[in-house]
C-alpha positions as CSV (number, residue, x, y, z in Angstrom):
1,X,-71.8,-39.0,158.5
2,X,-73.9,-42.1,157.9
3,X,-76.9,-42.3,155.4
4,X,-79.0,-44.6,154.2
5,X,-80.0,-45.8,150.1
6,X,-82.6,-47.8,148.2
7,X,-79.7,-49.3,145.2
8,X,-81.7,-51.0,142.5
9,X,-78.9,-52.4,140.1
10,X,-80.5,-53.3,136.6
11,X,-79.1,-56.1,133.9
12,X,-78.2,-59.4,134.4
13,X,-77.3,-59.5,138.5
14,X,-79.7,-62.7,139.0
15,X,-78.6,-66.5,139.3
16,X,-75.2,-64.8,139.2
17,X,-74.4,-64.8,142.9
18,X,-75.0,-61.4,143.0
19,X,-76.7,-61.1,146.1
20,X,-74.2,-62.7,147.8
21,X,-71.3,-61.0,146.7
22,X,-72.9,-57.6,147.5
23,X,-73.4,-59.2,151.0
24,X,-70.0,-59.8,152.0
25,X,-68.8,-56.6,150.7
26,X,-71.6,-54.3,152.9
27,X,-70.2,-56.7,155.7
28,X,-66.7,-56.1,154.9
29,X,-67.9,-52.5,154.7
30,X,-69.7,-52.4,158.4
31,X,-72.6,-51.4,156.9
32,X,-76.5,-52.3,157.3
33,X,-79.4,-53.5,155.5
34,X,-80.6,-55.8,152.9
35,X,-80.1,-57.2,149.8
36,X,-82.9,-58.6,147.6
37,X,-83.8,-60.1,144.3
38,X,-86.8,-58.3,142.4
39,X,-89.9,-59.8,140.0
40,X,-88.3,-57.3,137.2
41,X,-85.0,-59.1,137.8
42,X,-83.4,-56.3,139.0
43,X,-81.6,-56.4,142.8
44,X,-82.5,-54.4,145.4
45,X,-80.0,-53.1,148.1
46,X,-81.5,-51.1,151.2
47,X,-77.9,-49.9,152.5
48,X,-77.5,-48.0,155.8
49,X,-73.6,-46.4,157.5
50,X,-70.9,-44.6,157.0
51,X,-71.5,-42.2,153.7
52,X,-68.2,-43.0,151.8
53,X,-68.4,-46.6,152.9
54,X,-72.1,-46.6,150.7
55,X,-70.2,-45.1,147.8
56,X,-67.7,-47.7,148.4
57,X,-70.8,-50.2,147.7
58,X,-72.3,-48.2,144.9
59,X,-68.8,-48.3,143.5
60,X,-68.6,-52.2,144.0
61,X,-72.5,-52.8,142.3
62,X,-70.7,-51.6,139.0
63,X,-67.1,-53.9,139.1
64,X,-68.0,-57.1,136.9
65,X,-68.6,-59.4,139.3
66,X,-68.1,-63.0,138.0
67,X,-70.8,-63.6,135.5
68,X,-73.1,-60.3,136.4
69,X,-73.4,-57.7,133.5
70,X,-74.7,-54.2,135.5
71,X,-76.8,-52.0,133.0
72,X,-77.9,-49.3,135.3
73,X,-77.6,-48.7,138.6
74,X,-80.3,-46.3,140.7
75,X,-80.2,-44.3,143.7
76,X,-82.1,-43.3,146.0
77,X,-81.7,-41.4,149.3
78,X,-84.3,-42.8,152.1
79,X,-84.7,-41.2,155.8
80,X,-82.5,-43.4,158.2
81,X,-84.3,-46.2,159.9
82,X,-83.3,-47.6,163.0
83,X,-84.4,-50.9,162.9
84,X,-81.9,-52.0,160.3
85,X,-79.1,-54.1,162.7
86,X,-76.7,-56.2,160.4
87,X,-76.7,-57.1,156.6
88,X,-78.5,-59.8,155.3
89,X,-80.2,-61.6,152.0
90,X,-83.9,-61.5,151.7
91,X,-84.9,-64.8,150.0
């Protein structure tokens, strides 16, 4: 059944190569959306596809990923938007 999620993940996930780790694993994962750093440093992840794949990512934002340190991590379901067609980093 495929979903889509806002993920904001909270702590130190900036100048980390967050971003970019969380993009090869939502490729890896054939899912959709975005990734994007945040003015309150947190990172943003709009995430569209399979539902256990998303968990998959939402598992994944909480591994310690080289130098990241994940605080919190949010969720949020959103409706599905079609418009969404690979998975890419916002600068």
């Amino acid at each position: 059944m495929e979903e889509q999620v806002n993920i904001v993940v909270f702590g130190r996930v900036q100048g980390v190569g967050f971003r970019y780790f969380i993009k090869t694993k939502a490729q890896k994962l054939g899912l959709k959306g975005w990734v994007q750093n945040q003015i309150d440093g947190s990172v943003k992840i709009k995430a569209k596809g399979d539902k256990e794949k998303i968990k998959e990512l939402v598992n994944y934002c909480n591994k310690r990923l080289l130098f990241a340190q994940v605080e919190k991590v949010q969720i949020e379901k959103q409706k599905t938007e079609n418009d969404l067609k690979n998975f890419t980093i916002i600068y």
